[in-house]
ZAVO-563124 format. One line per field, with one value per residue (C-alpha): residue in one letter; x, y, z. Coordinates in Angstrom, 2 decimals, always signed. Layout:
N
r = c(a/...)
c1 = c(X/...)
c2 = c(Y/...)
c3 = c(Z/...)
This chain:
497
r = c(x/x/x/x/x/x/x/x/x/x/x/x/x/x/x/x/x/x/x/x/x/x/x/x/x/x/x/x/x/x/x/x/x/x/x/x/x/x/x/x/x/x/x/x/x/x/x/x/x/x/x/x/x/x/x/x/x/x/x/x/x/x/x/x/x/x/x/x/x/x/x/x/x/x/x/x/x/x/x/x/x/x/x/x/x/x/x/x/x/x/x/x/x/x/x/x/x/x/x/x/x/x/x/x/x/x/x/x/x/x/x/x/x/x/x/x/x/x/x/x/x/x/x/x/x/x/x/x/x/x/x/x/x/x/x/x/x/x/x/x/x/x/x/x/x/x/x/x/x/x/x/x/x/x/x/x/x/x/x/x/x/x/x/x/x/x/x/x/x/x/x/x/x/x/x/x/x/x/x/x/x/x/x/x/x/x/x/x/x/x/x/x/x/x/x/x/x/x/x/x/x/x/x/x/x/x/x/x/x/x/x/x/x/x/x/x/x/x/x/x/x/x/x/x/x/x/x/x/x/x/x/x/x/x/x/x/x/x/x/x/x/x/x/x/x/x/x/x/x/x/x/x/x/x/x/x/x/x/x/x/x/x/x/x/x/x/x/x/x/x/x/x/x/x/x/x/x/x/x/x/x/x/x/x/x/x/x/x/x/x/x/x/x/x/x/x/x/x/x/x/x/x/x/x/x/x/x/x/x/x/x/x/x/x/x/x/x/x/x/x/x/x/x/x/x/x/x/x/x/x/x/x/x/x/x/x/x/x/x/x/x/x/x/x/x/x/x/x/x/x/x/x/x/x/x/x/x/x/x/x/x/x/x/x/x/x/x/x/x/x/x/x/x/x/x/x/x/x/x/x/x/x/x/x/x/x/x/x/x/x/x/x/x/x/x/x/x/x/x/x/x/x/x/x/x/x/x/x/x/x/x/x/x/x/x/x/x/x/x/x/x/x/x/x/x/x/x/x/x/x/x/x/x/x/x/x/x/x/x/x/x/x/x/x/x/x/x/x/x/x/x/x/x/x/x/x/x/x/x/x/x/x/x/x/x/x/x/x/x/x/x/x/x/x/x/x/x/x/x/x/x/x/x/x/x/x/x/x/x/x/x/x/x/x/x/x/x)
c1 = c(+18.49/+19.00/+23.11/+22.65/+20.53/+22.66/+25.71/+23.86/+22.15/+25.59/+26.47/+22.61/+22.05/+22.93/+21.23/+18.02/+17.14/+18.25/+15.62/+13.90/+17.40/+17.82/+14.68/+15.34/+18.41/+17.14/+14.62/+16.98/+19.47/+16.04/+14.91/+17.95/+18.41/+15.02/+16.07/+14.38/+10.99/+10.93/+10.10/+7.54/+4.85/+4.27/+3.93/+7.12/+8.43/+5.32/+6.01/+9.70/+8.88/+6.46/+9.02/+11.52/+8.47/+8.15/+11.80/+12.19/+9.31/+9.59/+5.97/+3.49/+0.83/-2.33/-3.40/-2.48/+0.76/+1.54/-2.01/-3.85/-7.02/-7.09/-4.35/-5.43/-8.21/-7.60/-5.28/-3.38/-0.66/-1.43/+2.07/+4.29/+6.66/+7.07/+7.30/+10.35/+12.16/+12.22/+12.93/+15.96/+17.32/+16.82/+18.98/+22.06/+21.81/+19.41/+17.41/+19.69/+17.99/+14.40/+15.56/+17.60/+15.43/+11.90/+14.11/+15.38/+11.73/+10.56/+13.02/+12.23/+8.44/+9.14/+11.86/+9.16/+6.80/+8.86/+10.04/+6.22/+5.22/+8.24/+6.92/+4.19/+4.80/+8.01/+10.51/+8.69/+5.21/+6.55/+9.13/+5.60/+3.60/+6.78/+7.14/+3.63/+3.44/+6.27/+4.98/+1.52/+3.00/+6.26/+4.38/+2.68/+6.63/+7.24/+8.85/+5.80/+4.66/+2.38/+5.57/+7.35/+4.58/+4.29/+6.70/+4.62/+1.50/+2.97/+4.43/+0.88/-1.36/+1.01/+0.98/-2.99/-3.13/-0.60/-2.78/-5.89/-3.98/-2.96/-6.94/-5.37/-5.54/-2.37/+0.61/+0.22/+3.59/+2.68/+0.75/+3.14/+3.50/+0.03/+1.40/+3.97/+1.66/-0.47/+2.79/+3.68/+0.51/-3.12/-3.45/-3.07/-7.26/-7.48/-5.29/-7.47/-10.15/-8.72/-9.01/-12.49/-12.50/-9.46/-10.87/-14.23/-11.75/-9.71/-13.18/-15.18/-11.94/-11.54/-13.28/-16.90/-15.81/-13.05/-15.04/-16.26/-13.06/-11.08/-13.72/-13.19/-9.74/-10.12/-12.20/-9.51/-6.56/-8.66/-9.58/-5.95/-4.95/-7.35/-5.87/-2.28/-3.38/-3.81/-0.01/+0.54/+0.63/-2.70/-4.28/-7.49/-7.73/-5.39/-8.59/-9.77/-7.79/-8.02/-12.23/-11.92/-10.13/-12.87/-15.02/-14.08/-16.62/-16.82/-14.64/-11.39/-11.35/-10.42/-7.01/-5.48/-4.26/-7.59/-9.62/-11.01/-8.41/-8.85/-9.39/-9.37/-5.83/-4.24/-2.09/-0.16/-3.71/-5.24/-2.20/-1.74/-5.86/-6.17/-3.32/-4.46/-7.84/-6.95/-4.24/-7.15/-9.42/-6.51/-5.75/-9.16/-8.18/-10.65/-10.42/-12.37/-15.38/-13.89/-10.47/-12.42/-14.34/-11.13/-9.63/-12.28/-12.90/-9.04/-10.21/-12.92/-10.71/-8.02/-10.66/-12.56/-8.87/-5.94/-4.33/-4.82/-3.73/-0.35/-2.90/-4.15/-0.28/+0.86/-1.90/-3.35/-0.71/-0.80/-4.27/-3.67/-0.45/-1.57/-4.62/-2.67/+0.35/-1.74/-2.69/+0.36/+3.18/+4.28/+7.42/+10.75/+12.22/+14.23/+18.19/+19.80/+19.77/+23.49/+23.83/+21.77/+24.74/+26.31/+23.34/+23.56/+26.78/+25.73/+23.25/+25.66/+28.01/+25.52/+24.18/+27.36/+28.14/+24.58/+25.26/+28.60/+27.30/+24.45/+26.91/+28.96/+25.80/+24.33/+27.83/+27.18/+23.62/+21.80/+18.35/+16.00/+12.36/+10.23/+10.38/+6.88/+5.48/+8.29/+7.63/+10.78/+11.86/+7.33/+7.73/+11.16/+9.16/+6.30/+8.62/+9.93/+6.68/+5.88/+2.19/+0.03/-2.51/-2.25/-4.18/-2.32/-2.68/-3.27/-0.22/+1.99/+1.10/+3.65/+6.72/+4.64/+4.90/+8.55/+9.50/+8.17/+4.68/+1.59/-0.58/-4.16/-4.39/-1.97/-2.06/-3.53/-7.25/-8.07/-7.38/-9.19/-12.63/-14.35/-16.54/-13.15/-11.73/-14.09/-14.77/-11.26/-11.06/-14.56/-12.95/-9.56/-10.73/-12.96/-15.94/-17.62/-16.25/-17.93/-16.01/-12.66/-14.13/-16.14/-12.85/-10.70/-12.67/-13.69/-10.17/-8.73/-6.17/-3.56/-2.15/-2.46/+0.21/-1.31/-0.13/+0.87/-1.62/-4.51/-7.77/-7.62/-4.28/-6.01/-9.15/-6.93/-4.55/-8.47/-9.52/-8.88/-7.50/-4.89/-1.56/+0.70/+4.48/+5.84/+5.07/+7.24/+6.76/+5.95/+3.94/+2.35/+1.75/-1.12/-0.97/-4.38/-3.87/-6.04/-6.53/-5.24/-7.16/-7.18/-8.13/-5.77/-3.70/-1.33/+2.65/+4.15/+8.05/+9.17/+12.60/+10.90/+12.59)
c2 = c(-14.38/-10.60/-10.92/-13.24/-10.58/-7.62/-9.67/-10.31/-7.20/-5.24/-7.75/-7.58/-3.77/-3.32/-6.02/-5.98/-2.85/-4.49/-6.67/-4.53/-4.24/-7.94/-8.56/-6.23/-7.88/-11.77/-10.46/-8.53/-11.56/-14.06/-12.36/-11.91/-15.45/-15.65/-13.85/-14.62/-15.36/-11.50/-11.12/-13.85/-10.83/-9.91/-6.77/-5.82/-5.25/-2.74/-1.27/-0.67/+0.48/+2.62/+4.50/+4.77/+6.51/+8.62/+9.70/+10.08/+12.85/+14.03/+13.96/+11.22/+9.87/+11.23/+8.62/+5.04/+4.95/+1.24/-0.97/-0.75/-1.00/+1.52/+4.24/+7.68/+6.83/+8.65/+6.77/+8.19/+6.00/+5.86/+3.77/+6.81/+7.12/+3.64/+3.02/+5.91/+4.18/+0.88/+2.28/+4.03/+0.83/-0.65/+1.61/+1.55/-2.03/-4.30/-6.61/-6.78/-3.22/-4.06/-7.13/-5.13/-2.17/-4.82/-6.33/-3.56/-1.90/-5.09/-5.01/-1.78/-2.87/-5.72/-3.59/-0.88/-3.25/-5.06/-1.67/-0.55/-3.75/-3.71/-0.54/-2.71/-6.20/-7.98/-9.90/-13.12/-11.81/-9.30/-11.80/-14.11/-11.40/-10.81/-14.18/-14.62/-11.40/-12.36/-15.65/-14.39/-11.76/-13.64/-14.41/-11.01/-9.61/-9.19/-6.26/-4.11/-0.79/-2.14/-3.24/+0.11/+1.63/-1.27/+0.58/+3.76/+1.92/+0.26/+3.85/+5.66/+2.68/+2.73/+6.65/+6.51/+3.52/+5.19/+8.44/+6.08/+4.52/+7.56/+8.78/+12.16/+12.96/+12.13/+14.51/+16.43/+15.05/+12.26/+13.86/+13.61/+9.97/+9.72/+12.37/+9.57/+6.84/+8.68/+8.64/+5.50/+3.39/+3.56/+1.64/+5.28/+5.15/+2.27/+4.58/+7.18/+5.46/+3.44/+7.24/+6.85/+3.72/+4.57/+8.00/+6.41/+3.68/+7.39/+8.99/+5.95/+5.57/+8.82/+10.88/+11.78/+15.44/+15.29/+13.20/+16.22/+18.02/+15.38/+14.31/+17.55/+17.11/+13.93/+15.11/+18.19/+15.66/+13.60/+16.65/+17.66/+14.03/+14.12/+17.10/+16.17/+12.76/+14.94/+16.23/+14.05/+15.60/+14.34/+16.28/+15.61/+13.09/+10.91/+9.70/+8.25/+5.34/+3.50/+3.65/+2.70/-0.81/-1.00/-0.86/-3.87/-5.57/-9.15/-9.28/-8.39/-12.23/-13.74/-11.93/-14.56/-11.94/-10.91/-14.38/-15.29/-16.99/-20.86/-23.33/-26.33/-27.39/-26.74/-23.18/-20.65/-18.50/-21.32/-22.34/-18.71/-18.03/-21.79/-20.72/-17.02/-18.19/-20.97/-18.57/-16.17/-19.09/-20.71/-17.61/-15.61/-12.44/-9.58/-6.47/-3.65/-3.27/-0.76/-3.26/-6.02/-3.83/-3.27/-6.50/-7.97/-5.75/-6.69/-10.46/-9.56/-8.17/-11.08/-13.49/-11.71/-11.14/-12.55/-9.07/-8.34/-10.96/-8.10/-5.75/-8.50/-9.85/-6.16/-4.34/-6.62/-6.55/-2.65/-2.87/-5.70/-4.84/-2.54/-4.35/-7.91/-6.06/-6.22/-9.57/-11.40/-9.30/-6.06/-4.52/-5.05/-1.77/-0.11/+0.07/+2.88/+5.47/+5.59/+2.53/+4.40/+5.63/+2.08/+0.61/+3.35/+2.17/-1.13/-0.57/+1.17/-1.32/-4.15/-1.96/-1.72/-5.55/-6.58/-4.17/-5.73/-8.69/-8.15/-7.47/-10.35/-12.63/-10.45/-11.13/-15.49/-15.33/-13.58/-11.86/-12.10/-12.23/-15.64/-17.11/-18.49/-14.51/-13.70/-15.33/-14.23/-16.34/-16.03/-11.86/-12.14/-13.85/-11.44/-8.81/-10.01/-9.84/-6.01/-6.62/-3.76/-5.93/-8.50/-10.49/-11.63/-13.72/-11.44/-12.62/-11.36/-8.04/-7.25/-8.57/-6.67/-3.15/-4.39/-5.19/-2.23/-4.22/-2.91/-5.55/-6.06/-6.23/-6.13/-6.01/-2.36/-3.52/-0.16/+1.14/-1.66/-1.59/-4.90/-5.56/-5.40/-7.31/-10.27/-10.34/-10.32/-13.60/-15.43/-15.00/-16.54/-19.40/-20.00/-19.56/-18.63/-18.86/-17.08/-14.23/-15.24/-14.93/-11.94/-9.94/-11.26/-9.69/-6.65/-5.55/-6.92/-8.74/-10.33/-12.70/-14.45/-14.56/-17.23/-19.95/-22.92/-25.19/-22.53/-23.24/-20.56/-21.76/-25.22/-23.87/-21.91/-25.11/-26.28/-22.84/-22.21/-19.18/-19.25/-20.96/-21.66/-20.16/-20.91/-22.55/-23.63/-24.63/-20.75/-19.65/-20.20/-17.61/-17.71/-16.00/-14.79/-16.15/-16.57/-19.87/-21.72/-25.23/-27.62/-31.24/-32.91/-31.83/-29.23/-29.71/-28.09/-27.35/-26.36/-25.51/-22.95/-19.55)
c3 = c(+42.40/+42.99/+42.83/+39.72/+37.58/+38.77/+37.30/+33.62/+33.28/+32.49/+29.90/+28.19/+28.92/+24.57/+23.22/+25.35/+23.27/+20.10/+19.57/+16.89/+15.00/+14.91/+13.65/+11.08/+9.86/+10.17/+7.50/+5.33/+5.48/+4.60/+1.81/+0.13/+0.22/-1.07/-4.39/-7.20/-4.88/-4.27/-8.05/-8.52/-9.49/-13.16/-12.08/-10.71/-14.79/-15.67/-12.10/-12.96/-16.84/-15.42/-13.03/-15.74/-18.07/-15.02/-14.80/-18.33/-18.53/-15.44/-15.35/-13.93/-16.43/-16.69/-19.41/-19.87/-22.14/-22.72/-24.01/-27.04/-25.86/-23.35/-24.52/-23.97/-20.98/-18.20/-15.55/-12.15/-10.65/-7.10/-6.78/-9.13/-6.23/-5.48/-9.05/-9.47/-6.52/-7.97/-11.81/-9.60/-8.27/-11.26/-13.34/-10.78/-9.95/-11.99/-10.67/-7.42/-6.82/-6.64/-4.58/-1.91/-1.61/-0.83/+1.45/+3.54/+3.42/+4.86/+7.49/+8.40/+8.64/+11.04/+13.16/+13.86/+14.22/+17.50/+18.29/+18.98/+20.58/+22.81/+24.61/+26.42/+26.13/+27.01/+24.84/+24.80/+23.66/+21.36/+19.43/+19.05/+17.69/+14.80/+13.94/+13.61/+11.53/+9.57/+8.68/+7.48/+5.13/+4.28/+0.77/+0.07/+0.13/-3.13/-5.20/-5.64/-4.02/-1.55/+0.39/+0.52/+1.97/+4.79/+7.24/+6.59/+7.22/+10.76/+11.63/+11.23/+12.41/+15.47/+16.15/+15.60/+18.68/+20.46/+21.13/+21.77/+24.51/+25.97/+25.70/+23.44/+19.99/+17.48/+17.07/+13.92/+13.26/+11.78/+8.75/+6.92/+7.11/+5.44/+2.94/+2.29/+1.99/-0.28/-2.76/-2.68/-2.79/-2.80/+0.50/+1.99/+2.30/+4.59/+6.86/+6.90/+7.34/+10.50/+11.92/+12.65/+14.85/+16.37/+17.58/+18.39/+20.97/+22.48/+22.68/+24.70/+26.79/+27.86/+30.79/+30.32/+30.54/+28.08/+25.51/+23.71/+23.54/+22.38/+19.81/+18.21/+18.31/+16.65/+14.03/+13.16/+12.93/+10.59/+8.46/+8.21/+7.35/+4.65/+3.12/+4.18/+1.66/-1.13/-1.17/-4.64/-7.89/-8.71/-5.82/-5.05/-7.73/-5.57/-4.34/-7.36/-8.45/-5.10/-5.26/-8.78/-7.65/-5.27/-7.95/-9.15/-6.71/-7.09/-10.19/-7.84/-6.95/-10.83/-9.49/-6.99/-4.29/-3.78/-3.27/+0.45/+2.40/+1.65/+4.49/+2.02/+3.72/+7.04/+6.17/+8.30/+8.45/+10.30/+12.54/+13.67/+14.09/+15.99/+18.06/+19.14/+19.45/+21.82/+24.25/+24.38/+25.64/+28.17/+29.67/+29.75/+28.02/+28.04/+25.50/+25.37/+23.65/+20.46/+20.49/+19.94/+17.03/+15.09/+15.52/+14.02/+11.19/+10.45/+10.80/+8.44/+6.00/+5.82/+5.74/+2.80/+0.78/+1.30/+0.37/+3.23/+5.60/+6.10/+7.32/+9.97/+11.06/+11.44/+13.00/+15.23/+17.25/+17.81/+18.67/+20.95/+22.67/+25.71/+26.43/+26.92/+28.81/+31.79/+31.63/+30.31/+31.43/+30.49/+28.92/+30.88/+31.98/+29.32/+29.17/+30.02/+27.42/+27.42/+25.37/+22.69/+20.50/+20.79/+19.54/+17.21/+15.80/+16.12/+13.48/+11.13/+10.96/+10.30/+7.46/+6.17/+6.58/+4.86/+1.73/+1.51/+1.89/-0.70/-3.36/-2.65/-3.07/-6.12/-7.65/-7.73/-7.66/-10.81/-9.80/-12.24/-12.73/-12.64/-16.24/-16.07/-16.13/-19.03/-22.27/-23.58/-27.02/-27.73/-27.37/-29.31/-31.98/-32.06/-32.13/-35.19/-36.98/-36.00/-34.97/-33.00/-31.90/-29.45/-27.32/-24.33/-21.12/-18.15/-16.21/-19.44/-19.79/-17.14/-19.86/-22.69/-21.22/-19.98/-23.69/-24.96/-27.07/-26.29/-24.47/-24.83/-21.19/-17.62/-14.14/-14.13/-13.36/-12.68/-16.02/-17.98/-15.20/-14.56/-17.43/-19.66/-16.89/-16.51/-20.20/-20.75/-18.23/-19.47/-22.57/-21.73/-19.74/-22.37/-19.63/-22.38/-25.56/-27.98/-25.60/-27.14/-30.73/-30.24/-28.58/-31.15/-34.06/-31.95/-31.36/-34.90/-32.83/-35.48/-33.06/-29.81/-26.64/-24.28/-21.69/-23.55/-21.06/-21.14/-23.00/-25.34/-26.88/-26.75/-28.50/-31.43/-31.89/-33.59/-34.79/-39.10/-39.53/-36.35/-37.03/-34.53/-35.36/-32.05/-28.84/-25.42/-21.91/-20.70/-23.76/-27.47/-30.22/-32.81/-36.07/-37.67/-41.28/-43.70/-45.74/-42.19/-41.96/-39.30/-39.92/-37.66/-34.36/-35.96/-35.62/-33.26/-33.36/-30.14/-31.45/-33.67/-33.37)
């Protein structure tokens, strides 16, 4: 058994340290293939516009530039250098761009993440805990900020456990990660706010006659991080936009990312909760008290929004990983650190192979965003009639700003607030319909940009004084006309254009 490893181990010594690097590329390589699936979100296009506003003016906005209803309110973009990044792939490479650069930063997220796990637990547990991860947030990857700041999140969440294992307070190295963050999405608060359990777990763990000291030294990281959080151009203010989605209280679940995970049918949530749940049971593990705090709170969270399942499928695992190395197995000893600069090269020629390899697919397959959020011919057609004032489906607002028309409302919930917000749904979903008619003579709206199935458009096909001019599978416009009667089902010409 001896002779037999000594005779592998020279062959393996490279790619036993590889792991994290090959997870990285089996996600590249899968969401590239995914294409299209990557921009599924309405918001990518208002993201995107957004950056390019950004770029143009070499400014960030201080006021919202694109609605009617809301132009001039005050507005920070807690996402501006997200938003820049994607408006600069966009401009060199299209749609490819956004595509590529979600991909690699989801690569990167899952290649830390086995990286930090592999420290403590061996190959087996640690490729479990990706797969698992990358099967819970496999539909949350989409082009949007919150994903470019996943690899920032695993890198700080992971330096934060990191010092709690090692009962000592975080190197001040990793401010500027939260810095970072801070920059690229408004997420950056739940990481500074993991500061305080984490400490609490260093602090219980610790000596009794350390406890003090490194509580201090706790609390001075976690002022530093605060201020290190405020490095955007908004400053202090940076704060603001991320309370003001919290805000949004029991309106944020009308927006489908942030419902309560649903247990009506069997789901990858369920399969991966049964299955942890049950190993746990089988094999007796035991966590300490302040582990079992925060892994619970991240339950909590998942279970309350399905935003943020990611947070669950990447961070329980940190918090998990040196308590279970004890009981399941620890981390194989490391390679020799002479096969570093292979690796090294390893990894540069793969990058160079995938970006070859991404322009050879971007060059037969044509990234572009999902036509059900892009009402394309319907905005053509408005266009055409040079109206100010129109009231949209949420889900198209993204196109609007895109397409440079002024929406009446879009996936920037914190700019609108929630009574806007839920009005803006009631009235939609015709909850309660004398919304619709009361915001449609409120805002003088001159015509309507809806879902072709939604109940509004069904309501105004009925209404006098709406005409229909054009209508398709994606989306239906209604013209405010006076002297329009309906006493049967009006025509409808879908080849209208």
């Amino acid at each position: 058994m001896t002779l037999a490893s000594a005779d592998i181990a020279p062959e393996t010594k490279v790619l036993r340290g590889s792991l994290p690097l090959w997870f990285g590329v089996a996600v590249y390589v899968l969401l590239i293939a995914a294409g299209n699936k990557l921009l599924n979100d309405p918001d990518t296009m208002w993201h995107v516009t957004l950056g390019q506003w950004i770029l143009d003016h070499r400014a960030v906005p201080h006021t919202d530039v694109y609605s009617f209803t809301m132009r001039g309110q005050p507005w920070n973009s807690m996402y501006w250098l997200s938003q820049v990044l994607y408006a600069e792939v966009y401009a060199w490479f299209g749609w490819t761009g956004p595509v590529a650069l979600t991909a690699a930063a989801s690569a990167v997220t899952f290649a830390l993440l086995a990286k930090l796990l592999s420290r403590n637990l061996n190959e087996t547990a640690t490729i479990v805990f990706v797969a698992a991860a990358f099967a819970l947030t496999a539909p949350h990857l989409l082009a949007r900020p919150h994903v470019l700041a996943l690899p920032v999140m695993v890198a700080w969440i992971g330096g934060l456990i990191d010092a709690a294992d090692r009962r000592a307070v975080p190197s001040f190295w990793l401010l500027p990660l939260i810095a970072l963050w801070a920059n690229l999405h408004g997420g950056f608060i739940f990481g500074l706010m993991m500061i305080a359990p984490v400490a609490l777990d260093a602090v219980v763990g610790a000596d009794g006659a350390a406890r003090k000291s490194l509580a201090l030294r706790w609390v001075a990281f976690g002022l530093a991080a605060l201020v290190a959080a405020c490095c955007t151009p908004y400053g202090w203010n940076s704060m603001v936009e991320p309370i003001k989605i919290l805000a949004l209280g029991n309106s944020l679940p009308l927006v489908m990312e942030f419902r309560p995970v649903d247990f009506g049918k069997l789901g990858t949530f369920e399969i991966c909760l049964l299955l942890g749940v049950g190993f746990a049971l089988l094999r007796g593990i035991r966590l300490p008290l302040t582990r079992i705090l925060l892994l619970l709170g991240l339950l909590h969270m998942a279970l309350f929004q399905s935003r943020a399942t990611e947070m669950l499928a990447l961070l329980a695992p940190l918090v998990l990983a040196t308590p279970l190395a004890s009981q399941i197995g620890g981390a194989e000893k490391s390679a020799s650190h002479s096969w570093k600069p292979i690796r090294g090269l390893i990894a540069v020629g793969l990058a160079l192979v995938l970006a070859a390899g991404t322009i050879g697919f971007a060059a037969m397959h044509r990234f572009a965003p999902n036509t059900v959020n892009s009402p394309v011919v319907a905005v053509s057609e408005l266009k055409k009639l040079s109206l100010e004032r129109i009231f949209n489906d949420y889900d198209f607002g993204g196109y609007l700003v895109a397409s440079g028309v002024a929406p009446f409302i879009d996936g920037r919930t914190d700019v609108y607030g929630k009574e806007f917000f839920v009005d803006h749904h009631n009235a939609s979903e015709l909850i309660e319909p004398n919304s619709l008619f009361r915001l449609l003579d409120e805002y003088q709206i001159q015509a309507t940009l809806m879902r072709t199935q939604s109940a509004a458009t069904k309501l105004l096909d009925h209404m006098d004084g709406w005409q229909k001019i054009y209508s398709d599978e994606v989306a239906t416009v209604h013209l405010r006309k006076t002297g329009t009667l309906h006493t049967v089902e009006p025509a409808v010409d879908p080849s209208a254009k």
